[in-house]
Each structure stands twice: as C-alpha cells, then as structure tokens.
ZASE-590187 format. One record per residue: residue in three letters; x, y, z of N, C-alpha, C in turn. Coordinates in steps of 0.001 Angstrom, whole numbers, plus 500000, padded with zeros to 6 digits. Layout:
N
ALAXYZXYZXYZ;...
REM end
This chain:
428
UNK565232416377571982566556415965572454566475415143573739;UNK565328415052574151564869414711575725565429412985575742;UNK565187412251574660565328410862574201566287410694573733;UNK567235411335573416568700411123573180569591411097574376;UNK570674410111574701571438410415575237572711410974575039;UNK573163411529576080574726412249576019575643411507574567;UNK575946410401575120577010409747574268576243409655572955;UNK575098409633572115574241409565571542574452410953570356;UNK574241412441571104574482413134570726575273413520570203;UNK576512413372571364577843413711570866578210413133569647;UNK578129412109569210578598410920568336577368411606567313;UNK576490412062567400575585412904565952576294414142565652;UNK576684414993566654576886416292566459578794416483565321;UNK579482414934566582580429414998565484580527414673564402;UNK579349413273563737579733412735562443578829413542561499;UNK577826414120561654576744414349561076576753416321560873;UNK578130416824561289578526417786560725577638419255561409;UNK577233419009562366576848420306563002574913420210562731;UNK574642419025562533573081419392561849572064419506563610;UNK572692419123563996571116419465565116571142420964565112;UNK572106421807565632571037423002566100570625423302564535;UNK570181422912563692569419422926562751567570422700562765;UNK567755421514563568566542420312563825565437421496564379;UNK564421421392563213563289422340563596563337423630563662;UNK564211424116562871564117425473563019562920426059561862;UNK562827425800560764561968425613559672562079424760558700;UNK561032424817557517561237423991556624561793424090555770;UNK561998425647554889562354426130554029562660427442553806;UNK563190428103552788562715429963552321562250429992551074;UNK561616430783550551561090430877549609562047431988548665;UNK562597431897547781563735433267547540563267434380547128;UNK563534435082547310563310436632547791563192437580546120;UNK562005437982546485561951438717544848563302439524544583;UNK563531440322545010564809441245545082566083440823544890;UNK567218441552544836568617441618545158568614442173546577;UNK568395441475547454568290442109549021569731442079549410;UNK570555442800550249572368442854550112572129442182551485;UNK572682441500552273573525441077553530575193441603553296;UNK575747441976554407577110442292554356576962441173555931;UNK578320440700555749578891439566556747579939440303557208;UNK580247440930558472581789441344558783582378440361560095;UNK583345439660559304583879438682560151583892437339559317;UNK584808436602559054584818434956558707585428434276559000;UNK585407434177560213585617433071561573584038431992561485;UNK584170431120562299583240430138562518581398431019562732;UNK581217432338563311580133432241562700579681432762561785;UNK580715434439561334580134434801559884580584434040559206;UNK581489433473558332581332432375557436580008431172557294;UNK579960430844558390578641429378558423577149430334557951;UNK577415431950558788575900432276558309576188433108557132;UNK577333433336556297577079433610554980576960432842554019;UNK577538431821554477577364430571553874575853430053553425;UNK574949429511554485573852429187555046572997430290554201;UNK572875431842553986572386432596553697571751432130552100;UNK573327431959551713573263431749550193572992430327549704;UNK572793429088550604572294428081550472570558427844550463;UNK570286428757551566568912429139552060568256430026550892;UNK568448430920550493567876431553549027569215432309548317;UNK569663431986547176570539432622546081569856433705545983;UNK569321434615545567568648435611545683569495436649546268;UNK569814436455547484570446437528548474571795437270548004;UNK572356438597547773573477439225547735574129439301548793;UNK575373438379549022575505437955550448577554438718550206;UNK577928439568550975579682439727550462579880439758552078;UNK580804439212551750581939438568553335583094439851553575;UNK583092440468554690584016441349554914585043440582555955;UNK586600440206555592587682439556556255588713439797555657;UNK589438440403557156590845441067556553591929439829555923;UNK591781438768556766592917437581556911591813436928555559;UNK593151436528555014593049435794553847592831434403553753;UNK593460433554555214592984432379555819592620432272557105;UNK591985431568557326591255431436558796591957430490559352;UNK592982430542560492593850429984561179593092429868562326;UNK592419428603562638591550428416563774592072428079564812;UNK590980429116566351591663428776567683591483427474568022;UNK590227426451567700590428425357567780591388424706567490;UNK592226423978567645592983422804567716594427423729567532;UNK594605425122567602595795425469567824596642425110569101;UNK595994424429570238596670423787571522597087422152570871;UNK596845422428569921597440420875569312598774420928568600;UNK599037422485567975599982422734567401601506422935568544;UNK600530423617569840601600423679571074601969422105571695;UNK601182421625571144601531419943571641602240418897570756;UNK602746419781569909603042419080568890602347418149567912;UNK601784417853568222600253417178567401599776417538565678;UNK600163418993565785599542419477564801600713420098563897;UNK600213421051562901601056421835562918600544423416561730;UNK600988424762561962600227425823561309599260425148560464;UNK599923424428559338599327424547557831597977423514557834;UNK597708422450559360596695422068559313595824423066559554;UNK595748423680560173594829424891561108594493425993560428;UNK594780425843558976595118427101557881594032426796556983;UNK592883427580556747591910427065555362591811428356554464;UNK591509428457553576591344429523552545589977429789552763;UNK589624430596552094588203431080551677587617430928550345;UNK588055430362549316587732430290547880586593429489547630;UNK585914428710548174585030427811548603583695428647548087;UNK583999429501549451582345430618549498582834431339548363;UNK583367431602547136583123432686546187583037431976545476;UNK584046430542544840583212429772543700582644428841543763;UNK582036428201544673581312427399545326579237428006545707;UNK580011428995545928578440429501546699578175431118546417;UNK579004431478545555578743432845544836578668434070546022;UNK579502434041546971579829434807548340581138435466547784;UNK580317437355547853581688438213546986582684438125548311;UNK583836437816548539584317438198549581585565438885549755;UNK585966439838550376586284441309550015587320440930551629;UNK588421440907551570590142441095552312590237442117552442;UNK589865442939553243589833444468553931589017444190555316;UNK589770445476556029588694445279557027587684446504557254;UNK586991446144558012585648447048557981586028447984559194;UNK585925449153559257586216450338559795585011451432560506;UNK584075451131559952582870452007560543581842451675559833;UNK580328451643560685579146451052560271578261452185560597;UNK577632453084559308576590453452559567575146453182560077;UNK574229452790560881573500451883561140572254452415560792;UNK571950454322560322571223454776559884570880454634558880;UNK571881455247558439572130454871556606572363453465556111;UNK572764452310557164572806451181556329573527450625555477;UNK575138451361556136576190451470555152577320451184556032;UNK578434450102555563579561449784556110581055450609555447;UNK582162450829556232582918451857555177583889450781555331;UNK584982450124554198585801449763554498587261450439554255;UNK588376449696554952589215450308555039589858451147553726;UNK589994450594552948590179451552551759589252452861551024;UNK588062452672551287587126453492551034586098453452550756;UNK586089452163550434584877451731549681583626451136550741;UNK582601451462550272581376451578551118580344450405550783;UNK579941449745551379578792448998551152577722449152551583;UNK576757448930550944574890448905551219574799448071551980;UNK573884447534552886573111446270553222571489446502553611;UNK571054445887553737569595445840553804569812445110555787;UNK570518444232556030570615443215556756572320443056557111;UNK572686443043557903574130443481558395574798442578559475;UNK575425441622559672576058440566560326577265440985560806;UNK577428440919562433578703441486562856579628440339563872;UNK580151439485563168581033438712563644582516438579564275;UNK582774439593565276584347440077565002585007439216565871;UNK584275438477566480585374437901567599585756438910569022;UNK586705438204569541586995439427570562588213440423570308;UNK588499441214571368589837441962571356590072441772572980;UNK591612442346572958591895442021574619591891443536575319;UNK591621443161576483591601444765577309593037444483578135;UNK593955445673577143595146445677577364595235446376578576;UNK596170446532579329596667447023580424595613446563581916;UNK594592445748581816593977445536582868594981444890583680;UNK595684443717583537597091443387584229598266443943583892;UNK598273445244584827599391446200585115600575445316584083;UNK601187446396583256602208445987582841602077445002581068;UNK601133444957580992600299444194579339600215444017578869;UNK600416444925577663600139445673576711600500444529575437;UNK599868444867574340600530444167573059602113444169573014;UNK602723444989573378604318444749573442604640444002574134;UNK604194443236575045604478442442576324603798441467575668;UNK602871441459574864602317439878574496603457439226573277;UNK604830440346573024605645439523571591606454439437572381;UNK606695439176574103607504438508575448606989437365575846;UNK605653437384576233604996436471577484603693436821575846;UNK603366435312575079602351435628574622601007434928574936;UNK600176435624574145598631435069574852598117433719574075;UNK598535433842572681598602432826571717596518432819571884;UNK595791433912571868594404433788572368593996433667570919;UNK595097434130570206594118434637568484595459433416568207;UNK594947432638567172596148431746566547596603432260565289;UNK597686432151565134598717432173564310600299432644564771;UNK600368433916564320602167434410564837602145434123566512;UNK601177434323567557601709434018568569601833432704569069;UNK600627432090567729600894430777568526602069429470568211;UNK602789430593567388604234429678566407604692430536568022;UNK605318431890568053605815432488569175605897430893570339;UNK604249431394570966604951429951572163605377428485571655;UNK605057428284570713605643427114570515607160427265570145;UNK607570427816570115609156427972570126609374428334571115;UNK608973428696572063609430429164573713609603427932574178;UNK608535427334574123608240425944574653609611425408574250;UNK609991424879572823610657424057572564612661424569572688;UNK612929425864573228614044426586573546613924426834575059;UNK612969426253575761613044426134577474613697424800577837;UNK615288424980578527615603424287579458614550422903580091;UNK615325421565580083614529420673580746614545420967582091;UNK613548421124582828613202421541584207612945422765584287;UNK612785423481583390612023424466583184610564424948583663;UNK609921425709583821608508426891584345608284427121583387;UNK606669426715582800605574427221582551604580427742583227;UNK604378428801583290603277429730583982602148430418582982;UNK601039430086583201599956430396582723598751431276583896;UNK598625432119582691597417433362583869596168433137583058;UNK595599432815583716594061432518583373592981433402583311;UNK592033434465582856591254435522583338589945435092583716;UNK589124436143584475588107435766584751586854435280583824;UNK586277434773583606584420435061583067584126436157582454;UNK583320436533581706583811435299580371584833435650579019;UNK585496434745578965586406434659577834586142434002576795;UNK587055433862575464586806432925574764586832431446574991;UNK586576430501574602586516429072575138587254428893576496;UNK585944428581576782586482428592578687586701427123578854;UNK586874425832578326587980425265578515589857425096577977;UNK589338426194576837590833426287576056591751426490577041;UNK592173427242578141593217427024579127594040425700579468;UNK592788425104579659592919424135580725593606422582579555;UNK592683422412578319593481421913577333594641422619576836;UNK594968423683576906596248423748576668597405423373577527;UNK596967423578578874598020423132579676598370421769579881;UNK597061421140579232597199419236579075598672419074577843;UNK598205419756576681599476419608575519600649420024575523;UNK600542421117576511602130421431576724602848420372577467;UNK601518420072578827602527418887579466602957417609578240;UNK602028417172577682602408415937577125603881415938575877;UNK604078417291575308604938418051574352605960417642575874;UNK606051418267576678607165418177578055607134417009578405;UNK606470416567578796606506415091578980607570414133578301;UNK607590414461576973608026413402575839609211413702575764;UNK609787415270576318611100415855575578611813417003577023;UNK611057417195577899610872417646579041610570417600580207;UNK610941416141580641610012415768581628610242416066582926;UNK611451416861583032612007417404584741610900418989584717;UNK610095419166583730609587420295583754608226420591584418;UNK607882421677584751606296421924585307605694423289584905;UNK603844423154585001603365424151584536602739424388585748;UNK602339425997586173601611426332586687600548427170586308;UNK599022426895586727598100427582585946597660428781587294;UNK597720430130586643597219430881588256595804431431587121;UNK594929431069588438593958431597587614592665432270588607;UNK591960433715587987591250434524588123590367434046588678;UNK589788432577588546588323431974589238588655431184590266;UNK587685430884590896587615429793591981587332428137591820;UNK586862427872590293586282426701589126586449427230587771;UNK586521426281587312586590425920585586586098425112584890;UNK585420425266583863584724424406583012585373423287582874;UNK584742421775583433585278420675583422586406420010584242;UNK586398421011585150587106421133586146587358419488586929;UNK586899418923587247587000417288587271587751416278587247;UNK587571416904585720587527415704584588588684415785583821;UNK589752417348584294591032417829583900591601417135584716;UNK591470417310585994592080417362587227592221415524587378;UNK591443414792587123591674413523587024592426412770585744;UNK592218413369584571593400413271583625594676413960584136;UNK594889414839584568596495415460585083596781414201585946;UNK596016414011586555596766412640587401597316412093586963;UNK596583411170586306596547410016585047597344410129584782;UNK597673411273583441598872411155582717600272411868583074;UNK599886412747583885601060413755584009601229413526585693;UNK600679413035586695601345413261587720601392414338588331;UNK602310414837588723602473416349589672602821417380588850;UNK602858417457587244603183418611586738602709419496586012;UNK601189419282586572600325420548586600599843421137587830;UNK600502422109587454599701422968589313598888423551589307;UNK597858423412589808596478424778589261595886425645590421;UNK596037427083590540595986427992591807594946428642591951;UNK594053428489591955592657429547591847592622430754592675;UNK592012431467592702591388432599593160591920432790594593;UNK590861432013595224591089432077596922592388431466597541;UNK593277431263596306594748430728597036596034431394596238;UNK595233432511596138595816433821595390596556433731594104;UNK595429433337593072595843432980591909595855433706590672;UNK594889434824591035595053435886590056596017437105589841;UNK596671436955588682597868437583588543597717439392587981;UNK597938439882588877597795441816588975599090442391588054;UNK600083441789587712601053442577587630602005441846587355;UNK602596442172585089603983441419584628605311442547584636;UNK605938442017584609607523442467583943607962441615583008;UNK608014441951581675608645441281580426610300441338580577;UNK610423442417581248611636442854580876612636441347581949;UNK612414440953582779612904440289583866611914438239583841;UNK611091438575583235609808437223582984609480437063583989;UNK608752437670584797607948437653586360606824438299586156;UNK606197437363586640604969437889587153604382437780588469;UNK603276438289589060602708438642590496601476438911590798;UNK601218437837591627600193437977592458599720439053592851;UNK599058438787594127598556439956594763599850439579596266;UNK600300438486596910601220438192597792602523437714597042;UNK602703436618595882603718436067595485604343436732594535;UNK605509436468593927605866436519592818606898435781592187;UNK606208435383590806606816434091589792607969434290588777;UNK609307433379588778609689434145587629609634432559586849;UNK609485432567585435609641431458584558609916431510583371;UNK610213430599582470610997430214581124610274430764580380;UNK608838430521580534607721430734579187606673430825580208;UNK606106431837579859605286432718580602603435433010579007;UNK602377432340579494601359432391578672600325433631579844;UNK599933434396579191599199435295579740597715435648579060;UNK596695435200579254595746435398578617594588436134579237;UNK594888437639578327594312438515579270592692438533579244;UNK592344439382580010590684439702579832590134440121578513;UNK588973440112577929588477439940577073587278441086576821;UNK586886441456575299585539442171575174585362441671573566;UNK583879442414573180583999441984571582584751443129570879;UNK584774442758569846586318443285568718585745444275568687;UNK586950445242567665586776446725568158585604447209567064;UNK585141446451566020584575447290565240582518447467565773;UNK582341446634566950581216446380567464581369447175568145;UNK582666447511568816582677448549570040582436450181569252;UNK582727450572568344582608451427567458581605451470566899;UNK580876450696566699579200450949566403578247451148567290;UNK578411451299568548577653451070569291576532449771569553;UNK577785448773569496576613447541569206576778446949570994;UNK577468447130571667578235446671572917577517447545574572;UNK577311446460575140576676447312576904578001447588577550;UNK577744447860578946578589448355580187579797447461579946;UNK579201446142579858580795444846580494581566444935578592;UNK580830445320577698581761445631576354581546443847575389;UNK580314443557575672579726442794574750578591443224574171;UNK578058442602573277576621442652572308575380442361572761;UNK574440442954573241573418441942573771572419441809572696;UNK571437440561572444571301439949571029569548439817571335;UNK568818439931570668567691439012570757568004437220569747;UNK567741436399570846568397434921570876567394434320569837;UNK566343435013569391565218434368568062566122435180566898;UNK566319435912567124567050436421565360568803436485565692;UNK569199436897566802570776437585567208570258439226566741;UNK569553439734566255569756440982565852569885441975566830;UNK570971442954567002570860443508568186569947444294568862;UNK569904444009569983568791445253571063568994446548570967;UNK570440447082570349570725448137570413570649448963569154;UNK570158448012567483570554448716566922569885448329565993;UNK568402447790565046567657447227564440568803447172563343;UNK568207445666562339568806445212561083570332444961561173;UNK570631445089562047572479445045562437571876443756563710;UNK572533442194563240572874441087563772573735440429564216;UNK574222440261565544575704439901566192575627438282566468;UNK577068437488566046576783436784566379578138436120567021;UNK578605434700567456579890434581567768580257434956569317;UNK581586434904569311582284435317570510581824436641571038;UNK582176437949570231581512439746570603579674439222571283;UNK578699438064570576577238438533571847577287438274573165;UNK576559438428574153576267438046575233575190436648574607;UNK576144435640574923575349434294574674574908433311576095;UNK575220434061577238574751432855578298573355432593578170;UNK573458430894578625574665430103579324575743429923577904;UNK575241429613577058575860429042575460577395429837575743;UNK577913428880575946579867429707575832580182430188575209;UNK581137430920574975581950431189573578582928430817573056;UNK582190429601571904583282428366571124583030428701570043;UNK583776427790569166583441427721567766582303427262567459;UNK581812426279568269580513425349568104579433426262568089;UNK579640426961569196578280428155569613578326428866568477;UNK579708429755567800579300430787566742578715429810565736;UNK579060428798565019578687427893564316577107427802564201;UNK576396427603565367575140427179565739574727428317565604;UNK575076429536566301574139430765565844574441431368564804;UNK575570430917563829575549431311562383574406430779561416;UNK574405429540561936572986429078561068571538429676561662;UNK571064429679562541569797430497563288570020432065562989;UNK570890432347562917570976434107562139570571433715560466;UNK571172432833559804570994432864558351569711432592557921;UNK568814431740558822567393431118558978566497432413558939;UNK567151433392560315566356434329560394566220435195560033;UNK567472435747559119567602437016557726567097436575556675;UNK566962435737556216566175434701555207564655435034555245;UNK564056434680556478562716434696557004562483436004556679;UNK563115437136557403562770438680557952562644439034556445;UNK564018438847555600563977439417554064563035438902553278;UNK562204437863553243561164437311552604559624437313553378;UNK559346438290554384558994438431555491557184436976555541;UNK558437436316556177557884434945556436558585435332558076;UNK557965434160558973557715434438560260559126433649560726;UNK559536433821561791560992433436562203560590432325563856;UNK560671431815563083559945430196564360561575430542565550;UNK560925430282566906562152430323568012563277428965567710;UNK564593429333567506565583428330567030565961427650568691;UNK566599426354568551567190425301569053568647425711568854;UNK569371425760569929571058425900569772571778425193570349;UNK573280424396570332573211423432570720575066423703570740;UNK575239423147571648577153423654572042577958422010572521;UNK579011421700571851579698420739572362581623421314572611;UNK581657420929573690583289421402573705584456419967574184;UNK584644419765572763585379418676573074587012419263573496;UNK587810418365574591589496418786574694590056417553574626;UNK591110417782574478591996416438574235593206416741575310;UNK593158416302576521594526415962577078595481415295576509;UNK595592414477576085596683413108575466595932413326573940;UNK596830412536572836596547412207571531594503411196571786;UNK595120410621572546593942409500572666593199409934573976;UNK593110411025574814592614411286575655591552412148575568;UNK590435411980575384589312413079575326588398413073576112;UNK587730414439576749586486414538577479585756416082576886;UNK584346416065577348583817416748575799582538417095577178;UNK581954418759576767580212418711577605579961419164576511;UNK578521419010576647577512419157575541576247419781576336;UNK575337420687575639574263421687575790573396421906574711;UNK572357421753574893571440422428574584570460423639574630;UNK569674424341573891569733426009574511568518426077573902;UNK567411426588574681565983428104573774565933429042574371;UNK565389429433573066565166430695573768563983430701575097;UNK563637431567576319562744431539577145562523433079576870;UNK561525433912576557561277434911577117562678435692576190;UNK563166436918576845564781437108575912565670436557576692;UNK565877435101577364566750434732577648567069433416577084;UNK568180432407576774568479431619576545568711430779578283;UNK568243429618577854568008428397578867568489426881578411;UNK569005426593579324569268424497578892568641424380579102;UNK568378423041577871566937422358578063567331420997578595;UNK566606420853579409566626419901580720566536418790580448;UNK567797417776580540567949416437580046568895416227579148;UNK568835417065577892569863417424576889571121417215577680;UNK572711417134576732573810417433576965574231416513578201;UNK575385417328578831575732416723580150577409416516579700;UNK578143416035580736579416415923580771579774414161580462;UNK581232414125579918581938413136580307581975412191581551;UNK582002411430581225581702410320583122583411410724583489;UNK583431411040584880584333410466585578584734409169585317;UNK585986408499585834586471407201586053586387406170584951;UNK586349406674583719585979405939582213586632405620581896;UNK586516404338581350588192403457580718588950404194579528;UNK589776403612579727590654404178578352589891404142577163;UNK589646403357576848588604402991575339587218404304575494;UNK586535404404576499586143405807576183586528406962576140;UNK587946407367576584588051408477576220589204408405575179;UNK589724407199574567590079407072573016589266407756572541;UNK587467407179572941586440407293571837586357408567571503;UNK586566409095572374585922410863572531587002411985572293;UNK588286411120571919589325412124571455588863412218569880;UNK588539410674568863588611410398568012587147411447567244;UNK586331411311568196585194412091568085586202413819567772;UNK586803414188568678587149414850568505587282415448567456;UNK588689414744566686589419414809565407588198414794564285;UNK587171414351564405585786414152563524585840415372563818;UNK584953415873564978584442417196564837585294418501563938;UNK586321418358564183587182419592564164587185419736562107;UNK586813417921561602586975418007559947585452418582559839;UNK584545417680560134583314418335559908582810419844560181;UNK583366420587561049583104421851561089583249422567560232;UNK584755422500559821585621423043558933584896423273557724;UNK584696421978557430583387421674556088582209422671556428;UNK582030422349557272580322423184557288580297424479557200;UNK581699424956558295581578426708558076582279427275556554;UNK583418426383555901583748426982554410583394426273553567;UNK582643425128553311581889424491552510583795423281551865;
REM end
C-alpha cells in the first residue's frame, strides 16, 4: 500500500467494492471434507460479508445466519435520510440473496444464549444450534441511564436515531414539525462509539435539510470530547456552507451533557442548561447484549479479539467481529466490520481445513457528506503487530484542507459508489 496514494486508494476501495483488505491474505481453501456448521449471529455489515465469504470460500461449510430483523436498515447513509437526501426504503435491503444465491440457511429469530462448552447456540424460540465455529456480530447496545434521566423511554422523546429505522423516521419528523428558528441540540458521547464521525455528518444534513426550509434555525453539538474525528475538515465545511449555524462545545467548555428531562426538552450540563425543539442524544455505548451474556466482553463491556483470526481471547472457537470487538486503532464503521468479516471468513476456512491462517491486512475508509456534493473521507490501513493492530505507515491519510469544489464533488460521488458497492459485497 506504501506506493499508492491517498486519492488512489480511496477511488479503489470505492469502485472496486471493498477488495483490498482482501490483497494477500491467501490464495485459496481447499473445501473441507465434512459438513463443518458455522453459526453467524448478527447480519449487519460484518456477519453477513463473513457468512457470505464463508460460503464463497468453500461450499462445504454449513454456514446459517442468525437475524432477528428481516431487513437490514443501514446506519450508513441514514444521516441522509435526516437530510432529506434519502429516504427509509433506500436504506432497506432484504436478505434473500444469501439463501438463494449462496445457500446461507438464514433463520429471523434472535439468539438468546451461547453455550461455548457445548458448542451450542439457543434461539429464541427453542431451537438450538450446533457449530463447530461460531461468529458473534451483534453490534452495540446503549448504556441506559449513564446520562441521568435516559432511559429507552426518553429515547421515543429526545431520540438517539444510533440504530436506524423507527427512530430515525422519529427525528426526521421532529426536524420537519420544528418551528423556523428553532434548536437543535445534539449530545455527543465519549470514545468509543459507533462511527465516530457519524455525529458530526449528521449535524452537516440537518443543517442543509434547515438551511433549505429553515434557515432562521441552529444546531448545537455538546460533546463528551475535547476533538473529533475529522475535526478540521467539518469545521471548515460548516463555514463554507452553513455559516454560524453549527455550534460545537467540547469538553473543556463544558460540553458534556450529565442530565435530560423529556418531560420539559432540557437538557444540562454540568453549569448550563438547554431547552430545544429537537433534542438528539446519543448515548454511551458497549457490545450488544448477547456477547455480554456469553461472556465474550472485558471491564469497559467490549470483545477483545485475536486480530489474525477475531476469535476471542476469552472463549476458543467463538469469533467476534464488527462494532461489539475492541478494534483499535480500526474504528467502528461499516467498512471495518466489512473488512474483518472477510479476514474472519479466510480464517474459519483455514482453521476448519486446518491449513495455516497467514496475518490479514485491514483497511477502513470513512467517507461523510456535508452537502449533496460535499465530501471528505480518512482512510487506514491496519496489521496485525504482536496482538495488537497498527497503521501501516504511509497508507491512508485524510482529505486536504482548502480543496476546490470539484474535489470534494469528487469525494461525495465516491461516496454514493461506496455505499452501492458495499451493499453488494456484504448481501451479494
């Protein structure tokens, strides 16, 4: 990757459908004498891509997808739907793909408890599955009540819109039933969350949605840190396009918010307190509950992974991958579960045919779109070192500052690429 440049990459990673963190991982699998079972729980961006991948890599393996939701309503580009841009039914894909496409049994229940002795998943109705090899993709859950006052009942008031679908129709009708000159207030949480620039693009689409139909209006972002991913390169697009009506409050200028009232729409600082029209609260974060119930999760209530297979440290033949591992530096995007959906499928492949599992290449791009035509995007590269994951030096890098319009057309349009090609790659 050392000989590639930034703009180089990006422009591979979007047209060419997710293939680098592929590049060198091996050559092949050989398929597996057996009916060896994989169970997948989760089909979001990375169990889907690595059940997918599984059954591309050797037919052989008995690969069944455990997902309660019947479509995968992705958090990507749901800040497009708040911007008007989009709307549900783009953001909506089925699953029928992986069962007659790629012979992936996949089973609309959710998974409830994982034996890790026995090697057995129970799902909600009763029914039990075998696996040899066990994939735990859940995404996150929120840690309710950490901001006094919280709770899931308070998120169908002030919602988090963190998981897309019903909440994220919710704010978009707040949005569009708020008074011109209206308050948007957004609470930001600390490190780490799910896509740690998703905030900050969302508050670009609401303005431009306000902008067009709202323009006496303003957002304020209070937020838990002192910096933000891309922090820059937001802050010089808010100029640009919006002027003074993004406010952004960090940490040391008392920006983290302790304490809501739904009942009144205020919220509070640790000195101030806000009241506003539409109120986004996006609380703190851990992995989903069914990892937390297996004992797959440390102290802070994530997964910690070995980064050559994902299989957990805590629990042999049981493999985490997605938002629930501890992936630093690698964020937690779609791109990342994506990338380690395929390096998990490489390496259950390998282990089940016990062929040797070469150290994988992982590779993260996070494109946002301020404006329709406004895009800025970082990109990473990742190995493993030792059991830690490391950028590899030279790889990736950010958006230029001060770039004409025509590049960050380019890099919105890139965008809109990426978001089809994924789609493709993780449901075929």
């Amino acid at each position: 990757m050392k000989g590639i440049s930034r703009r180089r990459f990006i422009e591979l990673t979007a047209r060419l459908g997710m293939a680098v963190p592929l590049a060198g991982l091996m050559s092949g699998c050989r398929s597996g004498a057996g009916k060896a079972r994989v169970v997948v729980i989760g089909g979001g961006f990375g169990g889907a891509t690595c059940a997918r991948y599984i059954r591309q890599l050797d037919p052989a393996i008995d690969v069944t997808l455990v997902e309660r939701r019947r479509r995968l309503i992705t958090c990507p580009f749901s800040n497009l739907v708040l911007g008007g841009l989009r709307n549900m039914d783009d953001i909506s894909h089925g699953y029928e793909r992986l069962s007659s496409q790629y012979g992936i049994k996949v089973i609309h229940q959710e998974a409830v408890d994982i034996d890790p002795v026995a090697r057995r998943v129970r799902l909600q109705e009763g029914a039990v599955l075998d696996y040899d090899r066990l994939v735990v993709s859940p995404g996150i859950d929120f840690r309710w009540g950490m901001i006094e006052g919280y709770d899931e009942a308070a998120s169908r008031i002030m919602p988090h819109a963190w998981e897309a679908g019903e909440q994220t129709t919710l704010l978009r009708r707040q949005l569009e039933a708020m008074p011109d000159g209206g308050l948007v207030l957004m609470s930001v949480p600390e490190d780490p969350f799910r896509c740690p620039p998703g905030p900050y693009e969302r508050a670009s689409l609401i303005a431009y949605y306000l902008k067009r139909h709202k323009p006496r209006s303003r957002i304020i972002i209070l937020d838990a840190k002192e910096r933000f991913a891309k922090q820059d390169l937001f802050m010089e697009g808010w100029k640009r396009l919006y002027g003074d009506m993004i406010s952004w409050v960090p940490l040391t200028q008392d920006g983290k918010v302790v304490r809501v009232n739904p009942r009144d729409m205020t919220i509070a600082t640790e000195f101030e307190r806000y009241r506003a029209d539409v109120i986004n609260i996006i609380p703190p974060q851990f992995a989903g509950a069914i990892a937390r119930r297996a004992g797959l999760t440390d102290k802070q209530g994530w997964c910690p992974v070995d980064y050559g297979t994902f299989e957990s440290r805590l629990h042999p033949h049981i493999h985490v991958i997605g938002d629930a591992c501890v992936g630093d530096p690698i964020p937690k995007s779609g791109f990342a579960a994506n990338s380690q959906g395929k390096v998990c499928a490489f390496a259950i492949v390998a282990l089940l045919n016990d062929e040797p599992v070469l150290d994988p290449v992982l590779a993260n791009t996070c494109y946002s779109l301020l404006d329709p035509d406004y895009g800025i995007s970082v990109a990473g590269v990742y190995r493993k070192a030792g059991e830690n994951l490391v950028g590899v030096e030279g790889a990736g890098g950010l958006s230029p500052l001060s770039a004409p319009a025509s590049f960050r057309a380019q890099e919105a349009a890139y965008t809109y690429e990426w978001y089809t090609s994924i789609i493709k790659d993780v449901l075929g």
